[in-house]
PATORMAR-447077 format. One record per atom (N, C-alpha, C): y, x, z; residue in one letter; residue number from 1. Coordinates in Angstrom, 3 decimals, always signed. Layout:
BEGIN
@yy=Y; xx=X; zz=Z; r=a; k=NUM $
...
// end
This chain:
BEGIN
@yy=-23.180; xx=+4.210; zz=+0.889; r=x; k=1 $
@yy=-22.341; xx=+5.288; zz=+1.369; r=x; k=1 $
@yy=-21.127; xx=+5.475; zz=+0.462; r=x; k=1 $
@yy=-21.296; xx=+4.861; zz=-0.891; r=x; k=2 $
@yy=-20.022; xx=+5.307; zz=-1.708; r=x; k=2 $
@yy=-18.896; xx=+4.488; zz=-1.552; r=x; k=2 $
@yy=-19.493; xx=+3.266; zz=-1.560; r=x; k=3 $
@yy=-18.164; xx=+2.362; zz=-0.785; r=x; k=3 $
@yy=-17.144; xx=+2.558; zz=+0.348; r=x; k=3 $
@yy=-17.852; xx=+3.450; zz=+1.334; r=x; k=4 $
@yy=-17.259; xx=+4.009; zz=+2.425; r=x; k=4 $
@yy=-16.436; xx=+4.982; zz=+2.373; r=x; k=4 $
@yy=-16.900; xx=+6.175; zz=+1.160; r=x; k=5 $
@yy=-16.406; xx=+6.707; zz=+0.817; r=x; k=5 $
@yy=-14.603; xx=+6.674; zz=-0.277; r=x; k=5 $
@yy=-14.947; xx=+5.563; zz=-0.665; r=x; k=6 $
@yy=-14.010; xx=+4.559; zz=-1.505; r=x; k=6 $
@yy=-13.091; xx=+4.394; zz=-0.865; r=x; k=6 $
@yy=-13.556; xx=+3.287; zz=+0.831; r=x; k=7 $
@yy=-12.532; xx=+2.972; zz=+1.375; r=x; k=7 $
@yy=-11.597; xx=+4.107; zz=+2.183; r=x; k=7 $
@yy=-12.326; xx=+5.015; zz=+2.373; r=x; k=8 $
@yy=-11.903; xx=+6.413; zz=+3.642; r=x; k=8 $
@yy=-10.731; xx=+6.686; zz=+2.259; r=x; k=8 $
@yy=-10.935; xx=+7.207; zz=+1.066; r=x; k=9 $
@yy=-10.259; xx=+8.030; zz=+0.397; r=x; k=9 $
@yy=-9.131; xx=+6.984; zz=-0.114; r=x; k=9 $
@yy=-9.366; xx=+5.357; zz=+0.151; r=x; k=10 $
@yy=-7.960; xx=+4.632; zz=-0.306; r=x; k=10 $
@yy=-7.051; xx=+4.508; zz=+1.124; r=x; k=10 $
@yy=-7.779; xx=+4.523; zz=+2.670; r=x; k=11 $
@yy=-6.706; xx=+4.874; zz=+3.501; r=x; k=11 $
@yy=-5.936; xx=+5.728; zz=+3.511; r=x; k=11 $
@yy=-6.703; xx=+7.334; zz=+3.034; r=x; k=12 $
@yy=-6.353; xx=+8.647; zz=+3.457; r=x; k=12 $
@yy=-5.131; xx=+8.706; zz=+2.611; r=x; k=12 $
@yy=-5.177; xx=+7.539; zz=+0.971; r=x; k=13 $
@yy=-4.176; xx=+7.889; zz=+0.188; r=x; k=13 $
@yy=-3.148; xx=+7.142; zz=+0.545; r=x; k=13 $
@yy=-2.778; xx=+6.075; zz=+1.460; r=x; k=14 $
@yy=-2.135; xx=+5.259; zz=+1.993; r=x; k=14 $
@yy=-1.567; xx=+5.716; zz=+2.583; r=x; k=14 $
@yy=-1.661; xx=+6.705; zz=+3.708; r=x; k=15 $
@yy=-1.174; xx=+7.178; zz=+4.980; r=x; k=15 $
@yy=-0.608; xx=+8.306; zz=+4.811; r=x; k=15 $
@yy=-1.430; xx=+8.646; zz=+3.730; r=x; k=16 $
@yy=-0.849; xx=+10.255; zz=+3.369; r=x; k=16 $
@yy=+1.033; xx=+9.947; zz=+2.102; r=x; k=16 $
@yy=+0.711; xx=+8.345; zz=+1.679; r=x; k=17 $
@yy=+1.975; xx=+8.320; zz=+1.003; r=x; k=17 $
@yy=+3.228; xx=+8.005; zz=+2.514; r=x; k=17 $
@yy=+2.638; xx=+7.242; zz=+3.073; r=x; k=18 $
@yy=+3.298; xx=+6.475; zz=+4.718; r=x; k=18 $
@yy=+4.316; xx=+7.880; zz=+4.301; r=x; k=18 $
@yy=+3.207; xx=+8.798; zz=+4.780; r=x; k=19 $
@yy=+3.783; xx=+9.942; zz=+5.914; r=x; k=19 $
@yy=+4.848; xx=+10.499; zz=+4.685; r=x; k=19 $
@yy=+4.395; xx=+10.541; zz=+3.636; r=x; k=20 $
@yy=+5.268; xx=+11.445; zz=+2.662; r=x; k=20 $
@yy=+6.546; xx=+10.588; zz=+1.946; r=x; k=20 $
@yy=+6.368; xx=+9.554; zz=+2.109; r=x; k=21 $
@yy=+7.305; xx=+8.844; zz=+1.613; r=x; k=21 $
@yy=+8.247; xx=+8.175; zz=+2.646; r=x; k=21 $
@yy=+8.320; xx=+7.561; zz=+3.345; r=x; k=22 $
@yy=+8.588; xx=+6.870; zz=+4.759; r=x; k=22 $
@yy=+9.110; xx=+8.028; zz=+5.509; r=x; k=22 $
@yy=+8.034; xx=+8.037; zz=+6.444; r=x; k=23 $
@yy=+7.913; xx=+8.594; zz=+7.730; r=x; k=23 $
@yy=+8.734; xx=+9.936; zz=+7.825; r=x; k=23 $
@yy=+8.670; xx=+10.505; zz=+7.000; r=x; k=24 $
@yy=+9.483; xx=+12.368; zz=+6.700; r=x; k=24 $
@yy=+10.657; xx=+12.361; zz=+6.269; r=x; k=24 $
@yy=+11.063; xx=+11.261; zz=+5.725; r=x; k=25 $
@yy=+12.572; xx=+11.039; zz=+5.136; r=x; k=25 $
@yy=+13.531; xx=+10.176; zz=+6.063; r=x; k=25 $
@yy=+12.808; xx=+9.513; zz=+7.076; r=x; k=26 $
@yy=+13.854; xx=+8.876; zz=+7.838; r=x; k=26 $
@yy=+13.479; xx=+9.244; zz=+9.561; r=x; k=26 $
@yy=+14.941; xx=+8.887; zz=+10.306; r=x; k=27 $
@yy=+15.216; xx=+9.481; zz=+11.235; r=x; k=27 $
@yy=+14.895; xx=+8.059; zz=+12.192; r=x; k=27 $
@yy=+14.090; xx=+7.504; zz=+13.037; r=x; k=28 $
@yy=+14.361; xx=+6.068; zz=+13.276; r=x; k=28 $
@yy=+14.825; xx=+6.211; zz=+15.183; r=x; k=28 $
@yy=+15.752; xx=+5.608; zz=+15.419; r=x; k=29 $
@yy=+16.621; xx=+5.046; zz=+17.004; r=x; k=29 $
@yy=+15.342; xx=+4.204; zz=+17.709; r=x; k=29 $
@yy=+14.666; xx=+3.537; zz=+16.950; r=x; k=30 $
@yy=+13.697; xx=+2.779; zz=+17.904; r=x; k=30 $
@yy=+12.117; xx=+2.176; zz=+17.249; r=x; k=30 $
@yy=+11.545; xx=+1.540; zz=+17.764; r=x; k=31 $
@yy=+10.082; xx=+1.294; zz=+17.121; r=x; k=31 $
@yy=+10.333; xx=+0.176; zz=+16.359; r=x; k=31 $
@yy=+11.812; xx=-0.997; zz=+16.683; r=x; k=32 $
@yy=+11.687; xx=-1.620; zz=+15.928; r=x; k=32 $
@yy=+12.224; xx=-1.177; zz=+14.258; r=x; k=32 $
@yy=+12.747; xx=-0.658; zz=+14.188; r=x; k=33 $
@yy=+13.857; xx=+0.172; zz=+13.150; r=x; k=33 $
@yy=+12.645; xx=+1.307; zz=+12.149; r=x; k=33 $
@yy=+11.613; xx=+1.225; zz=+13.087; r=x; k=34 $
@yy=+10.584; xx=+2.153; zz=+12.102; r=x; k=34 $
@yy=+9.616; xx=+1.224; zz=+11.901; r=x; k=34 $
@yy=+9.621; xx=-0.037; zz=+12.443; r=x; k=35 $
@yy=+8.613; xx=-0.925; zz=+12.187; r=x; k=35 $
@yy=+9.149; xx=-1.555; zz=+10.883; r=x; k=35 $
@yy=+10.710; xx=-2.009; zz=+10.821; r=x; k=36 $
@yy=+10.956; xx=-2.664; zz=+9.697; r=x; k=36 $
@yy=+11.153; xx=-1.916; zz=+8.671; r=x; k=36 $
@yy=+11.373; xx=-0.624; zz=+8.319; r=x; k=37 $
@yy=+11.211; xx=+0.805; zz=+7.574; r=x; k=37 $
@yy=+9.837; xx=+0.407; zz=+6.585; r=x; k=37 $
@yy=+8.626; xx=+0.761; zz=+7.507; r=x; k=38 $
@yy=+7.292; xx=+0.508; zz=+7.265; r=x; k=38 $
@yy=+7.087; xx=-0.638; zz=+6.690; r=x; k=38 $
@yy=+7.534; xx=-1.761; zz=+7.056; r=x; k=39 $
@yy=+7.018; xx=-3.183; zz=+6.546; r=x; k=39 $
@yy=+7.766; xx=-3.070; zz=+4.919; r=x; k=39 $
@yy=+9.086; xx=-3.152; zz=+5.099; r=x; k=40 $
@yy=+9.467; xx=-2.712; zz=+4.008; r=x; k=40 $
@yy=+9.207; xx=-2.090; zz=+2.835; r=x; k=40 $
@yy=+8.601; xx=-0.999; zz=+3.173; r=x; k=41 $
@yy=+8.223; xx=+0.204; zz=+2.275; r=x; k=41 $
@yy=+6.913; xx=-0.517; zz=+1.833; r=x; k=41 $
@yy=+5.897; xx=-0.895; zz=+2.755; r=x; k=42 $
@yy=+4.267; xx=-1.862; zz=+2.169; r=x; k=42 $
@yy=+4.350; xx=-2.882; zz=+1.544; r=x; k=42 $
@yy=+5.722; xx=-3.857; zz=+1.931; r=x; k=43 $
@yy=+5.458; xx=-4.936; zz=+0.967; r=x; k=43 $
@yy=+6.432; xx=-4.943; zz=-0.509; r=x; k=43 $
@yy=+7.576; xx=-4.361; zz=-0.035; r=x; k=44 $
@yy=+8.629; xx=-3.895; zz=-1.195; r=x; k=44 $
@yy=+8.132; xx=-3.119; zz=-2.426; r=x; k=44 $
@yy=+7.489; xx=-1.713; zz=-1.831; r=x; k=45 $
@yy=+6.664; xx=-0.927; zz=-3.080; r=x; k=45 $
@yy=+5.529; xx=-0.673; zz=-2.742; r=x; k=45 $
@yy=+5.337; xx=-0.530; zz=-2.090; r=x; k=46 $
@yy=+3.489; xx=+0.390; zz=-1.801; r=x; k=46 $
@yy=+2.770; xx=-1.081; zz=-2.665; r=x; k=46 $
@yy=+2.672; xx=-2.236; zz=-2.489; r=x; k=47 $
@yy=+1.841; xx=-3.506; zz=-2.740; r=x; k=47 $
@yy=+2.510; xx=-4.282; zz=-4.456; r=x; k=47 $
@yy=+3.823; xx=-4.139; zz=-4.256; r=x; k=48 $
@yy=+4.425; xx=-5.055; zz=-5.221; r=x; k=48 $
@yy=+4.743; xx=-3.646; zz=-7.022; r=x; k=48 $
@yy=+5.264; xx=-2.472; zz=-6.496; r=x; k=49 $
@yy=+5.603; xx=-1.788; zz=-7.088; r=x; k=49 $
@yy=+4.740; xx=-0.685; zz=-7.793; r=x; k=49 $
@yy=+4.082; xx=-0.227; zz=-6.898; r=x; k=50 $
@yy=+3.593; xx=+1.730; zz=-7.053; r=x; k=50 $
@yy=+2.251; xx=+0.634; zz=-8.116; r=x; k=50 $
@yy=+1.939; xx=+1.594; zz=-9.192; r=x; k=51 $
@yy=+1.145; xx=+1.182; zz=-10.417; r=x; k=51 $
@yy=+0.069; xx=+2.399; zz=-10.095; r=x; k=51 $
@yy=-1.202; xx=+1.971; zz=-10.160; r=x; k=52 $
@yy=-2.284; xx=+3.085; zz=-10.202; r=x; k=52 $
@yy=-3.345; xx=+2.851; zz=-11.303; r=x; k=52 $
@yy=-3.902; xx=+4.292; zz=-11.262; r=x; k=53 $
@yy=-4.269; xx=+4.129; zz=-12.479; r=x; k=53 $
@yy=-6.062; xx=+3.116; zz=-12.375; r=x; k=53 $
@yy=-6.226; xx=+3.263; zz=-11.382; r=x; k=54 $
@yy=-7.666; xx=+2.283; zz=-11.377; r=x; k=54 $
@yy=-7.457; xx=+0.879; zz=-11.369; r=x; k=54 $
@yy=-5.970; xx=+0.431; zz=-11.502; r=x; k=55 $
@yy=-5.909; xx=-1.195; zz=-11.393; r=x; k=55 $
@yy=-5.363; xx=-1.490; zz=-12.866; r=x; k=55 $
@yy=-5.748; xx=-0.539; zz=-13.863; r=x; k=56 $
@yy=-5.445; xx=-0.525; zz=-15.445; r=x; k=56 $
@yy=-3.733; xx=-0.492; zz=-15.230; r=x; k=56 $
@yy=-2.901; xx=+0.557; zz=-14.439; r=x; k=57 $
@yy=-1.361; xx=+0.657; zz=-14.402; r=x; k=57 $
@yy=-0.764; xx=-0.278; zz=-13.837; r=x; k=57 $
@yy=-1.704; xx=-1.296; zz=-13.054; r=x; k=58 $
@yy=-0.274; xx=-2.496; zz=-12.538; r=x; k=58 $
@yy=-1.024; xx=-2.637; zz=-10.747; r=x; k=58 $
@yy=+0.029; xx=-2.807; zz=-9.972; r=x; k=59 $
@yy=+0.274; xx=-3.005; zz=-8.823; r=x; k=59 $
@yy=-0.646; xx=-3.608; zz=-8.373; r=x; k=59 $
@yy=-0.976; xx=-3.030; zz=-7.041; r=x; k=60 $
@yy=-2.205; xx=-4.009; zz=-6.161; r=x; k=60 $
@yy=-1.816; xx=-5.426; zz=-6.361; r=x; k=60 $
@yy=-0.588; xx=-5.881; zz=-6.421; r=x; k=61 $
@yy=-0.642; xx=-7.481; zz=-6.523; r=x; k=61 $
@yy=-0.881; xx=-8.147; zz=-7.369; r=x; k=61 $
@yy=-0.254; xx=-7.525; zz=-8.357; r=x; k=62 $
@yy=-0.537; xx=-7.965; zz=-10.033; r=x; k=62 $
@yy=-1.901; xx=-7.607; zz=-10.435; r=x; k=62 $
@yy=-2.889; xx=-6.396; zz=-9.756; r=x; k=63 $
@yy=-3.960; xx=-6.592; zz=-9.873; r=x; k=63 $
@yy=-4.581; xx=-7.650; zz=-9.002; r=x; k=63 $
@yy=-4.807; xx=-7.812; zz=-8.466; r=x; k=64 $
@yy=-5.527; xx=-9.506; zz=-7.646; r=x; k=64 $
@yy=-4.986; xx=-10.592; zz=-7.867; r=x; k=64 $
@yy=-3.861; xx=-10.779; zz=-8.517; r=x; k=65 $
@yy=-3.833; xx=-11.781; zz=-9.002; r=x; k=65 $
@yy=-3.770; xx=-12.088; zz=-10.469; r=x; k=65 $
@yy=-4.491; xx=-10.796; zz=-11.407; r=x; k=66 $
@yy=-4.901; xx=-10.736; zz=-12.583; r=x; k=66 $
@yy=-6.590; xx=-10.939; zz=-12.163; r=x; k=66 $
@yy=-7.292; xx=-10.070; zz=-11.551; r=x; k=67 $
@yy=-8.625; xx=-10.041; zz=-11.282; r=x; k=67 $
@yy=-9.223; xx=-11.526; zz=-10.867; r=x; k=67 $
@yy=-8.342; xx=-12.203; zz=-9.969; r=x; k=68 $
@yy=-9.281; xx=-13.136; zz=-9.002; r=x; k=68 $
@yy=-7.523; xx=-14.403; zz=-9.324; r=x; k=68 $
@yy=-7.060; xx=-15.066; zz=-9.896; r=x; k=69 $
@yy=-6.097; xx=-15.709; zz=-9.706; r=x; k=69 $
@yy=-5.770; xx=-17.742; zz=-9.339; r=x; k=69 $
@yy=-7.365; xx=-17.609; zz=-9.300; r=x; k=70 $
@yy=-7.531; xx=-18.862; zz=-9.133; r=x; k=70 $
@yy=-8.499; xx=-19.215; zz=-7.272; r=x; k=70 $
@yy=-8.622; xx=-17.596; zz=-6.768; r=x; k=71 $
@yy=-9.037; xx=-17.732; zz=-6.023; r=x; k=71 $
@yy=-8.416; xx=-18.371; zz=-4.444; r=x; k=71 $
@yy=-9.203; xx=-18.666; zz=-3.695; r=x; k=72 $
@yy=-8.937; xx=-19.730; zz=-2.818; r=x; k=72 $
@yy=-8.910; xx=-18.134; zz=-1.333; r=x; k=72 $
@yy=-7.507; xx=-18.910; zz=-0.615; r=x; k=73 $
@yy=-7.429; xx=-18.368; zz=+0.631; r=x; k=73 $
@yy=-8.881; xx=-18.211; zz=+1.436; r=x; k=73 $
@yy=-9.011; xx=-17.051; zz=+2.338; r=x; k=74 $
@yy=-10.312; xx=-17.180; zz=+2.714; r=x; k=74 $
@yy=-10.042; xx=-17.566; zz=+4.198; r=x; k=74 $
// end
């Protein structure tokens, strides 16, 4: 059950940045224009940038490819 709990509270913190960071600050003309907004914002900072503190301060990317870096595509 705690794993579940894990994953619920790393979406809730995901969506809840979406909405607060993204989504509230821009005005978008169409779905594609909020689609590339979004993509942007996940692979630019949310993945490459934002540092947390459970990945010892460095980025989901730099954490997995500190944790696991020899690992093979699945």
């Amino acid at each position: 059950m705690t794993i579940y709990r894990s994953i619920n509270a790393a979406a809730e913190a995901f969506f809840s940045s979406l909405e607060w960071e993204v989504l509230s600050r821009h005005e978008f003309e169409n779905t594609r224009q909020a689609q590339a907004v979004v993509l942007d914002w996940c692979y630019g900072f949310y993945n490459h940038e934002r540092r947390h503190s459970a990945a010892g301060m460095m980025s989901p990317v730099s954490y997995e490819n500190t944790a696991a870096p020899n690992r093979e595509a699945a």
